[in-house]
Gaussian input, Z-matrix of N, CA and C with variables (Angstrom, degrees):
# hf/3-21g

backbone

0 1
 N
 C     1     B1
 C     2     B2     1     A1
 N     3     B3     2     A2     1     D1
 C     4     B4     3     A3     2     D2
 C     5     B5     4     A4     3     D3
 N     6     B6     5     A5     4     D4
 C     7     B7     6     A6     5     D5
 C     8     B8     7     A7     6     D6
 N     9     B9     8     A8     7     D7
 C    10    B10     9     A9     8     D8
 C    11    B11    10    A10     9     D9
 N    12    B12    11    A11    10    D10
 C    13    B13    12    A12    11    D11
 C    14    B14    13    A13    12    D12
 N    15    B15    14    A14    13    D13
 C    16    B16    15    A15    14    D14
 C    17    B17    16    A16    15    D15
 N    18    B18    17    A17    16    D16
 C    19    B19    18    A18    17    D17
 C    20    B20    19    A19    18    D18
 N    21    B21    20    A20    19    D19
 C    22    B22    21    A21    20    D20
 C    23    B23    22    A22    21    D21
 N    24    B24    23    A23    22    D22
 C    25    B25    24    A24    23    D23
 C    26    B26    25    A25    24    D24
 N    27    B27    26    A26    25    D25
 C    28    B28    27    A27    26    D26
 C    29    B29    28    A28    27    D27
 N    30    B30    29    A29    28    D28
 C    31    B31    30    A30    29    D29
 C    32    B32    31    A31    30    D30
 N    33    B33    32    A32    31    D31
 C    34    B34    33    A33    32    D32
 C    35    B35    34    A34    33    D33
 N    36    B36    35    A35    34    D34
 C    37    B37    36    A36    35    D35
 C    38    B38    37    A37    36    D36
 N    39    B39    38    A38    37    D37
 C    40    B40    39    A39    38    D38
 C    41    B41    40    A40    39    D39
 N    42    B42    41    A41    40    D40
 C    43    B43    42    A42    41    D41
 C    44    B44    43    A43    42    D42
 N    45    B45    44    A44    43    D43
 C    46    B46    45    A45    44    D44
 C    47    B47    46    A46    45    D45
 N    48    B48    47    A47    46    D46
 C    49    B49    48    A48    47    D47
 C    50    B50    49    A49    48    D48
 N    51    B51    50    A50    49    D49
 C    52    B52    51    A51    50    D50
 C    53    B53    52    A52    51    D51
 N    54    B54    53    A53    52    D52
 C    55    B55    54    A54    53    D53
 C    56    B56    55    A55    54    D54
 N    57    B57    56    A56    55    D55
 C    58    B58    57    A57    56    D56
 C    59    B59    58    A58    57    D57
 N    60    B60    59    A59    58    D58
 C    61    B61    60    A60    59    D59
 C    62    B62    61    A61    60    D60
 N    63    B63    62    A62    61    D61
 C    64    B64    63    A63    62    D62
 C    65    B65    64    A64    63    D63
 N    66    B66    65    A65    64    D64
 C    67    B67    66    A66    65    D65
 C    68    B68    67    A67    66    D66
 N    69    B69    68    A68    67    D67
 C    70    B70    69    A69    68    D68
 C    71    B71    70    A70    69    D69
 N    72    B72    71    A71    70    D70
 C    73    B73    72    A72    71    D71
 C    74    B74    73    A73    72    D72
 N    75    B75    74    A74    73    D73
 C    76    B76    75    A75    74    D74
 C    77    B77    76    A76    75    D75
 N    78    B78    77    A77    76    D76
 C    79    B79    78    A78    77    D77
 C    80    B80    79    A79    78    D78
 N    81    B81    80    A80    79    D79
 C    82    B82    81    A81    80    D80
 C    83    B83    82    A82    81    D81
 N    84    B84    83    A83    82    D82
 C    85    B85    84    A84    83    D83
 C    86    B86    85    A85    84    D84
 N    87    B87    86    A86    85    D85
 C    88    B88    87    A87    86    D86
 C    89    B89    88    A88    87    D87
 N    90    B90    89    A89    88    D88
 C    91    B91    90    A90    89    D89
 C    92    B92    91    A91    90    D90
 N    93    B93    92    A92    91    D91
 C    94    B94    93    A93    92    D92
 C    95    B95    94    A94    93    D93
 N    96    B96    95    A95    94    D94
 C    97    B97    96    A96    95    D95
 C    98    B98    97    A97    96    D96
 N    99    B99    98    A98    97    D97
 C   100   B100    99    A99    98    D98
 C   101   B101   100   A100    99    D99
 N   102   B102   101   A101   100   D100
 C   103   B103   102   A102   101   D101
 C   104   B104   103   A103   102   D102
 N   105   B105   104   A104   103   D103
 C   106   B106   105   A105   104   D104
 C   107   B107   106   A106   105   D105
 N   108   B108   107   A107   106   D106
 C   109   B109   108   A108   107   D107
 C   110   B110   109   A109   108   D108
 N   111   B111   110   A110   109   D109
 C   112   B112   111   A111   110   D110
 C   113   B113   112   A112   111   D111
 N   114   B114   113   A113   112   D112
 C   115   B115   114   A114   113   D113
 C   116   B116   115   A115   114   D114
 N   117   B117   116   A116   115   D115
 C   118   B118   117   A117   116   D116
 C   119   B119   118   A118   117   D117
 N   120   B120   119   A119   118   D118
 C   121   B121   120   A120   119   D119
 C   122   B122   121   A121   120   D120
 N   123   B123   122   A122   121   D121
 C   124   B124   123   A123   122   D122
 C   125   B125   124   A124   123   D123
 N   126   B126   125   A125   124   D124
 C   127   B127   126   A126   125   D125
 C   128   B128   127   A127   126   D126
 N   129   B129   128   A128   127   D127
 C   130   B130   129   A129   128   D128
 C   131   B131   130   A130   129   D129
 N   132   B132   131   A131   130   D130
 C   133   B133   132   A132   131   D131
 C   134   B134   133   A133   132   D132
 N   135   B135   134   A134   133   D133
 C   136   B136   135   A135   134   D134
 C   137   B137   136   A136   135   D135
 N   138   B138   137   A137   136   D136
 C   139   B139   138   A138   137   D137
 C   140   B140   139   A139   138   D138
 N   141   B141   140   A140   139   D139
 C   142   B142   141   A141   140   D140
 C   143   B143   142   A142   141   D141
 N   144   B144   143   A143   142   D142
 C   145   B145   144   A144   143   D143
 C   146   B146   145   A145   144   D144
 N   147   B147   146   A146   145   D145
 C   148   B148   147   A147   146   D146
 C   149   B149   148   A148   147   D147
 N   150   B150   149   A149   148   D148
 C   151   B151   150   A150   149   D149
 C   152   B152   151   A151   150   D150
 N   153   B153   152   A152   151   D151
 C   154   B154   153   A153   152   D152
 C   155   B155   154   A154   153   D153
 N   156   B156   155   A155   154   D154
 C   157   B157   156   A156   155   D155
 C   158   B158   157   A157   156   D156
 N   159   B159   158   A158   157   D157
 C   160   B160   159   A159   158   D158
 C   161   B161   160   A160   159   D159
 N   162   B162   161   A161   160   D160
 C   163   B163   162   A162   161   D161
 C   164   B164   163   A163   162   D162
 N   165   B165   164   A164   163   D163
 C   166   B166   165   A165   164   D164
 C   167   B167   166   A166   165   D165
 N   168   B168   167   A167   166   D166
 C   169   B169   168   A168   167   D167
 C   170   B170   169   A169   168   D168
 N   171   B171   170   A170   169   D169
 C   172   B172   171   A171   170   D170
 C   173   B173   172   A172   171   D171
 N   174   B174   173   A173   172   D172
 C   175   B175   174   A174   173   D173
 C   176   B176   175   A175   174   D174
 N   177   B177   176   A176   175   D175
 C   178   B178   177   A177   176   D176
 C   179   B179   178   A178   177   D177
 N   180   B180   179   A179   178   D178
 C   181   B181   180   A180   179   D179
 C   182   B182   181   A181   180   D180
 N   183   B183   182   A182   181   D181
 C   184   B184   183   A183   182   D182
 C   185   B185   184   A184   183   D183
 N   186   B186   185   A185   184   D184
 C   187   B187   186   A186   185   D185
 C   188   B188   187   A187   186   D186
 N   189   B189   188   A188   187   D187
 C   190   B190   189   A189   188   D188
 C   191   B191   190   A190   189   D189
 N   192   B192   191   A191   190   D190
 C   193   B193   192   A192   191   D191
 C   194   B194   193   A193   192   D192
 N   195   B195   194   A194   193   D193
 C   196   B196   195   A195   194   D194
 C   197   B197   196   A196   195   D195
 N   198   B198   197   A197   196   D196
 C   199   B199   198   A198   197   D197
 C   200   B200   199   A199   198   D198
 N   201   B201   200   A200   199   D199
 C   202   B202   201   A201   200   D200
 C   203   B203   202   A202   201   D201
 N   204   B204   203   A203   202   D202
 C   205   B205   204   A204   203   D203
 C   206   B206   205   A205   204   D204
 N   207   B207   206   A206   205   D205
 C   208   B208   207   A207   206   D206
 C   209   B209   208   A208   207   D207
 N   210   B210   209   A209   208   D208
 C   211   B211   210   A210   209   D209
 C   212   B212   211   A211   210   D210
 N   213   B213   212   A212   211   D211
 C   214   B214   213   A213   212   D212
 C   215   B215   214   A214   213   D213
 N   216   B216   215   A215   214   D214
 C   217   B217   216   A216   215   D215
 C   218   B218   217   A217   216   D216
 N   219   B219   218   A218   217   D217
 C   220   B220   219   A219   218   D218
 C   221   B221   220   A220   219   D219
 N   222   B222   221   A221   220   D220
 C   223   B223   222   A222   221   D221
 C   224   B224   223   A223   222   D222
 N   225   B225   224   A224   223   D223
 C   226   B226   225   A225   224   D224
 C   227   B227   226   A226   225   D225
 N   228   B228   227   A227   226   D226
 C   229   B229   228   A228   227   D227
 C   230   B230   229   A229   228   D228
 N   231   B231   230   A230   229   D229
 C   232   B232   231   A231   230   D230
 C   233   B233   232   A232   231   D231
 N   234   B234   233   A233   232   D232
 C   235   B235   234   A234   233   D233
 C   236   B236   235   A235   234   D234
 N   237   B237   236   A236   235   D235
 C   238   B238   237   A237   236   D236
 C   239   B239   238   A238   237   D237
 N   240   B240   239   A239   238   D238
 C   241   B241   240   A240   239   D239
 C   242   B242   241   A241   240   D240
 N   243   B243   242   A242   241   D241
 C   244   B244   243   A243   242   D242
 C   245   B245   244   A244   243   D243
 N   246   B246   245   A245   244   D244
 C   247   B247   246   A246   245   D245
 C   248   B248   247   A247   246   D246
 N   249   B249   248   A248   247   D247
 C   250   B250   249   A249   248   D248
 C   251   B251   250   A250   249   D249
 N   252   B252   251   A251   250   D250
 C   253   B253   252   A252   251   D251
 C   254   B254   253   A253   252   D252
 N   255   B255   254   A254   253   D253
 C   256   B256   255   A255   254   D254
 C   257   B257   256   A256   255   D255
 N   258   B258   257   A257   256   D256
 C   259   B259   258   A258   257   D257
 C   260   B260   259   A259   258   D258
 N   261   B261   260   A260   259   D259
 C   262   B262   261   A261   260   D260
 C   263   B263   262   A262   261   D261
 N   264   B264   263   A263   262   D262
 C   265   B265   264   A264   263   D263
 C   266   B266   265   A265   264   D264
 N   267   B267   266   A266   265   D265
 C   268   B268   267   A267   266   D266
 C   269   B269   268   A268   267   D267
 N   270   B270   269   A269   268   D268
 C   271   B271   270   A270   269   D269
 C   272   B272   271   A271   270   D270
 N   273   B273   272   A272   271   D271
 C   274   B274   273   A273   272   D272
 C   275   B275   274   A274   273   D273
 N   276   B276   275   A275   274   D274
 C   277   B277   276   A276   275   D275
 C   278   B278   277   A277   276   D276
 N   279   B279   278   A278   277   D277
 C   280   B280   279   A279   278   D278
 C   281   B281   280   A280   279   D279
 N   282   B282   281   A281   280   D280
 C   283   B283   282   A282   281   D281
 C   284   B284   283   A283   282   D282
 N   285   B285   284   A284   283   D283
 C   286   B286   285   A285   284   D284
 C   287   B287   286   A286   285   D285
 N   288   B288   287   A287   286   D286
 C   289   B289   288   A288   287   D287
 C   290   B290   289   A289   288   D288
 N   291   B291   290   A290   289   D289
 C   292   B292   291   A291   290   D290
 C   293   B293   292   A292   291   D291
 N   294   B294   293   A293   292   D292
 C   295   B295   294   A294   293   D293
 C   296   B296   295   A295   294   D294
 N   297   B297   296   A296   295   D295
 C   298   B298   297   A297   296   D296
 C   299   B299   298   A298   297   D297
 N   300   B300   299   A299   298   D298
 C   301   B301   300   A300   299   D299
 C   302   B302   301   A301   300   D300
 N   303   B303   302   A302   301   D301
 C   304   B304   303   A303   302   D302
 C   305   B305   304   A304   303   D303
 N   306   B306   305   A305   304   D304
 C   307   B307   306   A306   305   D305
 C   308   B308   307   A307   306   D306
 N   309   B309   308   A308   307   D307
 C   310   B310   309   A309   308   D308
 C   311   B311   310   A310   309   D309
 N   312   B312   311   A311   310   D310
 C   313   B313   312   A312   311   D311
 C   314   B314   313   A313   312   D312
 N   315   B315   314   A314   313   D313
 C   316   B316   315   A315   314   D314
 C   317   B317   316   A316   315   D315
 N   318   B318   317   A317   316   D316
 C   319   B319   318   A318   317   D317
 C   320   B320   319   A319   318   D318
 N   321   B321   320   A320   319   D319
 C   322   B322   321   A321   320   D320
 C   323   B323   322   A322   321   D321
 N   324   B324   323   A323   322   D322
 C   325   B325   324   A324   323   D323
 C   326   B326   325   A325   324   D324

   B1=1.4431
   B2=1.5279
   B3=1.4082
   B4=1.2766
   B5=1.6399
   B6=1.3872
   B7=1.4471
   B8=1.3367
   B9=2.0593
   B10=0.8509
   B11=1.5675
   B12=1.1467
   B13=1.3301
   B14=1.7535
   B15=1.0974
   B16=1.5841
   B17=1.6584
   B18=1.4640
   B19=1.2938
   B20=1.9937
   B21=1.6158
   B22=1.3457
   B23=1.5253
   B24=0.9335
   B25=1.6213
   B26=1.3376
   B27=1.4663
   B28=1.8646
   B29=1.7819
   B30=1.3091
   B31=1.4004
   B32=1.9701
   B33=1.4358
   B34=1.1992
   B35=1.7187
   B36=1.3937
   B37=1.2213
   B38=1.7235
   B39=1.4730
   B40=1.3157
   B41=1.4715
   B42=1.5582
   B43=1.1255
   B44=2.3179
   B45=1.6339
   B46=1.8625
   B47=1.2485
   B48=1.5587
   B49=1.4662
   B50=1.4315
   B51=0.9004
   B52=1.5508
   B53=1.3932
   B54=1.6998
   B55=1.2969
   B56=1.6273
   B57=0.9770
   B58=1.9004
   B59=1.3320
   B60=1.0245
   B61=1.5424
   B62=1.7953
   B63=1.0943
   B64=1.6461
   B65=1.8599
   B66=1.4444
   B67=1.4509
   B68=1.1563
   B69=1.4757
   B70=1.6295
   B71=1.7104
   B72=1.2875
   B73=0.9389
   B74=2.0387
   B75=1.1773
   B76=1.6884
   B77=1.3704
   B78=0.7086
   B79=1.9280
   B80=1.8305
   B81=1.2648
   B82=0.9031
   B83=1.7662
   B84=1.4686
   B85=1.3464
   B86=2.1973
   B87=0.9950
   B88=1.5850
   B89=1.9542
   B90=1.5081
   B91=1.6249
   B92=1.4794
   B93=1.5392
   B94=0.6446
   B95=2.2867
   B96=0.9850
   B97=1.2574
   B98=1.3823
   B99=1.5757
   B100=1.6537
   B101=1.7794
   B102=1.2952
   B103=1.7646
   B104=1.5754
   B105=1.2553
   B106=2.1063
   B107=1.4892
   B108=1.4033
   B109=1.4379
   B110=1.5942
   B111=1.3535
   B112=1.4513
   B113=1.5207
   B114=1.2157
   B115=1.8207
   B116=1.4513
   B117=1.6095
   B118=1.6167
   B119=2.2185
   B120=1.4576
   B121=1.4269
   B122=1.7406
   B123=1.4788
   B124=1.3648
   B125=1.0234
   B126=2.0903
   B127=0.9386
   B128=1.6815
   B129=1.2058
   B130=1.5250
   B131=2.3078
   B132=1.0246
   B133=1.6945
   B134=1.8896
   B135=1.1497
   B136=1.6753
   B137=1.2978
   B138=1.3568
   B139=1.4522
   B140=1.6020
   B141=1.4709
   B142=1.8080
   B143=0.8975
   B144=1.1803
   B145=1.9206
   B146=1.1826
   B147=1.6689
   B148=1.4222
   B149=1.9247
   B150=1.1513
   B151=1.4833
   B152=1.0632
   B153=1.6302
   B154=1.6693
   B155=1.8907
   B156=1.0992
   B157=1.6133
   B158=1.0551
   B159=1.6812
   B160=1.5949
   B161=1.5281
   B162=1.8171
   B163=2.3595
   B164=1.5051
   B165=0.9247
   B166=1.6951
   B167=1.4841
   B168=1.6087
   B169=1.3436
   B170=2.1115
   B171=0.5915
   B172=1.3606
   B173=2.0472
   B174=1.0984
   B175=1.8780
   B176=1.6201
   B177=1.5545
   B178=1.4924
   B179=1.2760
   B180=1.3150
   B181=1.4325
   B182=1.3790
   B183=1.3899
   B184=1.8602
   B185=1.7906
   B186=1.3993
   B187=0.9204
   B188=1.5961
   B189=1.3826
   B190=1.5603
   B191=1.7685
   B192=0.8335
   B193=1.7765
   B194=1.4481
   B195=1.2954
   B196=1.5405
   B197=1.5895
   B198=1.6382
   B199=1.7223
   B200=1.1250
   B201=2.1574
   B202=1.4997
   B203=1.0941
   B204=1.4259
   B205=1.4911
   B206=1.8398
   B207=0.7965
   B208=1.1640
   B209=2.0308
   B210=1.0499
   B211=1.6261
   B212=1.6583
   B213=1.4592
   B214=1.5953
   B215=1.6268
   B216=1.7453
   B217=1.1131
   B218=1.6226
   B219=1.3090
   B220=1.5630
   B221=1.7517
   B222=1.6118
   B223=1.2497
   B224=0.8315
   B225=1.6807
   B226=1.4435
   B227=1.6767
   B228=1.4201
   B229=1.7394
   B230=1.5290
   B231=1.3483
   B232=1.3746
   B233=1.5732
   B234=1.2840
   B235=1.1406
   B236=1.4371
   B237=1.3910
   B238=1.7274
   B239=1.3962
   B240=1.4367
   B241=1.7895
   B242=2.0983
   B243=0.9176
   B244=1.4706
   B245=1.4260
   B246=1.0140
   B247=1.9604
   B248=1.3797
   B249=1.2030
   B250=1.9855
   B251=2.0207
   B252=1.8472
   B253=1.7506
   B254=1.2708
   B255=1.4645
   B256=1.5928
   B257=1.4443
   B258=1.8139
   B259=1.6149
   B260=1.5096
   B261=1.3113
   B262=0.8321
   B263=1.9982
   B264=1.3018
   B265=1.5765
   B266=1.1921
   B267=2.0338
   B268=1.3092
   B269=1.7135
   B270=1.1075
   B271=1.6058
   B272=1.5124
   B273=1.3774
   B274=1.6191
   B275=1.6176
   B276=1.5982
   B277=1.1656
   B278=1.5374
   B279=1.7925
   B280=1.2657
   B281=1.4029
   B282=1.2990
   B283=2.1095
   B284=2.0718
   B285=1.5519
   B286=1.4851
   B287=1.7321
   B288=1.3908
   B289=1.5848
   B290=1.4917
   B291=1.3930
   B292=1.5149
   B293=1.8057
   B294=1.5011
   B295=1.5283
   B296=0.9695
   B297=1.6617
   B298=1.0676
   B299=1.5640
   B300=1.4211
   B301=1.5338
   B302=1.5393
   B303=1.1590
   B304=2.0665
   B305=2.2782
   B306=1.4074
   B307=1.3127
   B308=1.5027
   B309=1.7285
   B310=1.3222
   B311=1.4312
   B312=1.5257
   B313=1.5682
   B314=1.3750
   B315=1.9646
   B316=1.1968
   B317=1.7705
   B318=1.4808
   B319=1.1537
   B320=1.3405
   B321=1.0996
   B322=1.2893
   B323=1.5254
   B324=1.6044
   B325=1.8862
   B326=1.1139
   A1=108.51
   A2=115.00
   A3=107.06
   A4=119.79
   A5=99.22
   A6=115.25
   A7=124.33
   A8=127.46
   A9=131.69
   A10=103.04
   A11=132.07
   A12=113.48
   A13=139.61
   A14=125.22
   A15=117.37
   A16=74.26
   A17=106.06
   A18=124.99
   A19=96.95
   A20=123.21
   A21=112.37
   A22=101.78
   A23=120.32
   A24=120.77
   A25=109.01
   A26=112.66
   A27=97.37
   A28=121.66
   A29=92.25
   A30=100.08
   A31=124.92
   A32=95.67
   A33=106.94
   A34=125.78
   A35=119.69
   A36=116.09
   A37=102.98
   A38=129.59
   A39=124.92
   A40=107.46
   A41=133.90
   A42=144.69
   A43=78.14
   A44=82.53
   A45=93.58
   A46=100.66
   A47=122.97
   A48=127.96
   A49=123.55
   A50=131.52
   A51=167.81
   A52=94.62
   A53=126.87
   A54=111.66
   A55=120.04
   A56=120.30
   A57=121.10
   A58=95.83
   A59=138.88
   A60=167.38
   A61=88.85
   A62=120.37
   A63=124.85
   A64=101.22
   A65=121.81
   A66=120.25
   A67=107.52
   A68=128.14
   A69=109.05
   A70=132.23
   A71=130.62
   A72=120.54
   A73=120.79
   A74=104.47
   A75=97.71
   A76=114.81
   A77=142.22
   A78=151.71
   A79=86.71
   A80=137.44
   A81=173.97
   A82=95.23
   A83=114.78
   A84=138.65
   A85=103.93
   A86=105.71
   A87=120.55
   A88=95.80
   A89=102.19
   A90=109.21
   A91=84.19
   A92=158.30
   A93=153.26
   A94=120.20
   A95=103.70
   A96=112.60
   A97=115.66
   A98=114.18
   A99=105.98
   A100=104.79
   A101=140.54
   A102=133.34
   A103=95.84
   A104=91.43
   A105=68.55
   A106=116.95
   A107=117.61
   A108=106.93
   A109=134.16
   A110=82.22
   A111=114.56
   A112=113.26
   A113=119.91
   A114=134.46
   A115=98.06
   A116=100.59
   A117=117.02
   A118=100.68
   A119=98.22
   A120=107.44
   A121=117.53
   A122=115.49
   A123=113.21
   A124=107.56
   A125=121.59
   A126=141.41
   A127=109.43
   A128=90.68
   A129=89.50
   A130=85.97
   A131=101.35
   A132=114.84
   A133=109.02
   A134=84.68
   A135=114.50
   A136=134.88
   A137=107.80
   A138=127.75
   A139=108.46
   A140=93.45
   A141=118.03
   A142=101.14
   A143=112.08
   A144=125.84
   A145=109.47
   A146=88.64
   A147=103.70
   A148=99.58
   A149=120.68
   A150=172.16
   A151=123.79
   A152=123.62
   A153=119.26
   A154=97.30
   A155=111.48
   A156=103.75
   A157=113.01
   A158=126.65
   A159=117.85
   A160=111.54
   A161=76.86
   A162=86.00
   A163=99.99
   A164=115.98
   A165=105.45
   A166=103.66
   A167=139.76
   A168=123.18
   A169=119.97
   A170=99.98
   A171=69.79
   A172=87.42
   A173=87.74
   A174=129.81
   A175=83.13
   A176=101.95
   A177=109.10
   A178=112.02
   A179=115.67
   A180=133.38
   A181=140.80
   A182=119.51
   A183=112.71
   A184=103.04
   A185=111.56
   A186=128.53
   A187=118.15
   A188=91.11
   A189=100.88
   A190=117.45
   A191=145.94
   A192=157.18
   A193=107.01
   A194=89.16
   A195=111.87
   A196=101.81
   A197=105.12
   A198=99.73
   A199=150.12
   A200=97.81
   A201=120.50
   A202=93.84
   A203=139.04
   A204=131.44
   A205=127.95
   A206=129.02
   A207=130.38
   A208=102.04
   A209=107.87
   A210=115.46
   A211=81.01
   A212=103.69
   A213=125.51
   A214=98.08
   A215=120.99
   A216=128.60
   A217=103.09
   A218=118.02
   A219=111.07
   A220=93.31
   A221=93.46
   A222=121.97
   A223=145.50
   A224=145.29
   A225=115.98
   A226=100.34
   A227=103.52
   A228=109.16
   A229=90.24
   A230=134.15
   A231=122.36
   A232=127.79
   A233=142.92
   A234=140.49
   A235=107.40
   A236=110.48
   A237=113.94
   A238=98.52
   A239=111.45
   A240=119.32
   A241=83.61
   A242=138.68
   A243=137.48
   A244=99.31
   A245=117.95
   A246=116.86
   A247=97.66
   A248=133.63
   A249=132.33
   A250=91.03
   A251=95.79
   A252=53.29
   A253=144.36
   A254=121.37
   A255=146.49
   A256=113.68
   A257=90.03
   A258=100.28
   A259=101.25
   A260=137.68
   A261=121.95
   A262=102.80
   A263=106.16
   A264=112.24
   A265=114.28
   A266=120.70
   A267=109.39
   A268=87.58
   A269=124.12
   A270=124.09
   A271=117.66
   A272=104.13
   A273=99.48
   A274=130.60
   A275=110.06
   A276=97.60
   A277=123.27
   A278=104.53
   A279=121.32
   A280=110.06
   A281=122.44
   A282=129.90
   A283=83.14
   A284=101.01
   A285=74.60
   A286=129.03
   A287=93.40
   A288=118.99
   A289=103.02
   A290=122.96
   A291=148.60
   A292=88.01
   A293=96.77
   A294=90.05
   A295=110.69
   A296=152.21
   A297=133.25
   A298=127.85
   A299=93.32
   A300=125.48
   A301=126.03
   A302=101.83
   A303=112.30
   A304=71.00
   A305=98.30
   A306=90.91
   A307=85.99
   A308=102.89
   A309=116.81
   A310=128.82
   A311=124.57
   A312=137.64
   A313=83.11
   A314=110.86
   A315=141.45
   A316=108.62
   A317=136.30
   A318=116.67
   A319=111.60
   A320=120.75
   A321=111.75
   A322=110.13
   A323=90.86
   A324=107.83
   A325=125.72
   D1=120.26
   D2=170.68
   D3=-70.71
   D4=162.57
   D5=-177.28
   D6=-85.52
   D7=8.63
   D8=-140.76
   D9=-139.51
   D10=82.76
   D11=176.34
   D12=-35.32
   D13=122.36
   D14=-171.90
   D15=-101.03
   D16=123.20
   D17=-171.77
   D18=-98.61
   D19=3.56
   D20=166.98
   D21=-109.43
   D22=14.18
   D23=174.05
   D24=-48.96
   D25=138.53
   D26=161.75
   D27=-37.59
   D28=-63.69
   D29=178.57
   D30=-24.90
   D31=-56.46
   D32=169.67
   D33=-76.87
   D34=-21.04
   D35=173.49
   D36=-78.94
   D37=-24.26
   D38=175.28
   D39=-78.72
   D40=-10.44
   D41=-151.19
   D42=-85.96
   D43=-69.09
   D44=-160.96
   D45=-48.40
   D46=-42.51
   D47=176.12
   D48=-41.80
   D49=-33.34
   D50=-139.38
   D51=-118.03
   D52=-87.62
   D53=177.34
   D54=-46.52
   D55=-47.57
   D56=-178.91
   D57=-48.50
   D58=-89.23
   D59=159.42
   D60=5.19
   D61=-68.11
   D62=-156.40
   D63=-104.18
   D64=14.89
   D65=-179.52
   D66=52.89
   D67=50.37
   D68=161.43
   D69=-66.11
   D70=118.13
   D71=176.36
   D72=-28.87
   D73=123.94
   D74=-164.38
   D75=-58.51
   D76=3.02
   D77=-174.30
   D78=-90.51
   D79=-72.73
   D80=-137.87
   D81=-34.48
   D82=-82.36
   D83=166.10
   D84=-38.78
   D85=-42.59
   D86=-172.99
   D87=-59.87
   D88=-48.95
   D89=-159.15
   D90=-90.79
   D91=-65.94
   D92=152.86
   D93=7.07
   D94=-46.05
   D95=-174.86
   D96=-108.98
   D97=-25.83
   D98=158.75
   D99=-76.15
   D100=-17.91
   D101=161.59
   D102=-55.34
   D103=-50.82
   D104=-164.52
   D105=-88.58
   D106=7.16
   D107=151.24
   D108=-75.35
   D109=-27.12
   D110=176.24
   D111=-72.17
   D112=-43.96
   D113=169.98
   D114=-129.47
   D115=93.21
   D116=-176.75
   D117=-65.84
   D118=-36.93
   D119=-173.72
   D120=-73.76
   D121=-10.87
   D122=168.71
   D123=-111.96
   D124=156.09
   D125=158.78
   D126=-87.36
   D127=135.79
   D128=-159.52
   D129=-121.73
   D130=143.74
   D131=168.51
   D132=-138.72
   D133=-167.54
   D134=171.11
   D135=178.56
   D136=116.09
   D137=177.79
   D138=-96.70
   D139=150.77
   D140=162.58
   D141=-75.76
   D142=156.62
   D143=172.26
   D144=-92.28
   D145=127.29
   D146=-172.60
   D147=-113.46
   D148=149.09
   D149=174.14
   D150=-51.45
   D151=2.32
   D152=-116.38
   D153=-104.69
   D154=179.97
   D155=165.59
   D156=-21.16
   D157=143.53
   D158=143.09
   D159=-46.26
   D160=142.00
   D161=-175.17
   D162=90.34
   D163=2.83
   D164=-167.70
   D165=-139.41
   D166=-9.69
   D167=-156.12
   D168=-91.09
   D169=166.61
   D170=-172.93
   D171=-154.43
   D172=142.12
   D173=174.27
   D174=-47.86
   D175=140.32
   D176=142.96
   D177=-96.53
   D178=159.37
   D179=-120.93
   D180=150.64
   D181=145.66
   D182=167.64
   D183=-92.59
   D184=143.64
   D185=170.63
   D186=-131.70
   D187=123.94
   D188=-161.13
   D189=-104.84
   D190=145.41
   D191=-162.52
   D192=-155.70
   D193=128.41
   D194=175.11
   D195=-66.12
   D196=131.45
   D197=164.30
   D198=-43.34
   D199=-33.72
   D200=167.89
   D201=-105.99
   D202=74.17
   D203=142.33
   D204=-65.16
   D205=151.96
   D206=178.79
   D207=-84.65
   D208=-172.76
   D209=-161.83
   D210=-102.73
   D211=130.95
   D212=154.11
   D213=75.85
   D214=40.12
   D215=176.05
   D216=-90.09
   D217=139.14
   D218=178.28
   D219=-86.32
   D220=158.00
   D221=158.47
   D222=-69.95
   D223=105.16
   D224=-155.33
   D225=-79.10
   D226=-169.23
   D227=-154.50
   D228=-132.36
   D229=131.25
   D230=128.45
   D231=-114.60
   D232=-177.13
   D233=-175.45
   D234=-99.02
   D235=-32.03
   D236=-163.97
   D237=-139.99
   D238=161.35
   D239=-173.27
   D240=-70.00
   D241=-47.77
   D242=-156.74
   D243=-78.01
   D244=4.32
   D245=175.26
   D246=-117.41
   D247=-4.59
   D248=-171.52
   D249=-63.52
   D250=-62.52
   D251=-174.09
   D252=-118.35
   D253=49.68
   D254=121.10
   D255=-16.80
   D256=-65.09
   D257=-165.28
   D258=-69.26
   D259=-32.96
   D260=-146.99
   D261=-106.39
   D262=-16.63
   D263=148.94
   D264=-44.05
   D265=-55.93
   D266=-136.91
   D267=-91.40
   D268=-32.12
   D269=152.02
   D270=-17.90
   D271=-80.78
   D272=168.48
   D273=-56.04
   D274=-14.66
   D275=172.00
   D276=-82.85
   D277=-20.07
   D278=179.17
   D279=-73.64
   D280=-20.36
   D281=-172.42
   D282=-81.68
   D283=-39.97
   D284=-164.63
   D285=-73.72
   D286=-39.03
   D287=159.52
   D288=-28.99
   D289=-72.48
   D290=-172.17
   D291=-37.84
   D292=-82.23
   D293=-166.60
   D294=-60.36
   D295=-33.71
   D296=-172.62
   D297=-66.16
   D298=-23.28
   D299=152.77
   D300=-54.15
   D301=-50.59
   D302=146.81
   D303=99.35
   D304=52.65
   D305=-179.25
   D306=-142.99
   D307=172.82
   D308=165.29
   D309=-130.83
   D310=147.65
   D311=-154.50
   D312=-88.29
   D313=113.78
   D314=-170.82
   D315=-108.74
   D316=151.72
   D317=150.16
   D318=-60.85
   D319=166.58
   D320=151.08
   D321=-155.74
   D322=120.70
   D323=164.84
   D324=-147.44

């Protein structure tokens, strides 16, 4: 995987689409794409905080996913681009725990 964003990729033209569309603060998309040069192996986003049912609300925030995730893997969470990679350490420390555990990182609600 290269280390270099091709900023006309589909990927990335649905990325800008996405911020316009959902008001991302404009910095937003900028910090967004120096994390994943930086951690070529996570997908990194960001959502507003949403409100939603109890069981359902969720922090605004970047939320980050491994590229090879498995199906129904949670996301780790940070609050700020300068906490991604904390979060995304304590993630790997939790996959390792998990497997060493001979278990797997479940949602759970």
């Amino acid at each position: 995987m290269t280390s270099e964003i091709d900023r006309e990729s589909l990927l990335w033209r649905n990325r800008r689409l996405q911020a316009e569309q959902e008001g991302w603060p404009p910095e937003r998309l900028e910090e967004i794409a120096d994390l994943e040069r930086r951690f070529p192996d996570w997908y990194v986003s960001w959502r507003e905080g949403q409100d939603g049912r109890p069981g359902w609300e969720q922090p605004a925030g970047y939320y980050i996913r491994r590229r090879a995730r498995r199906d129904f893997e949670p996301a780790a969470y940070a609050a700020t681009a300068a906490d991604v990679p904390a979060a995304i350490q304590d993630f790997e420390d939790q996959l390792e725990r998990a497997r060493w555990e001979g278990r797997r990182l479940w949602i759970a609600r």
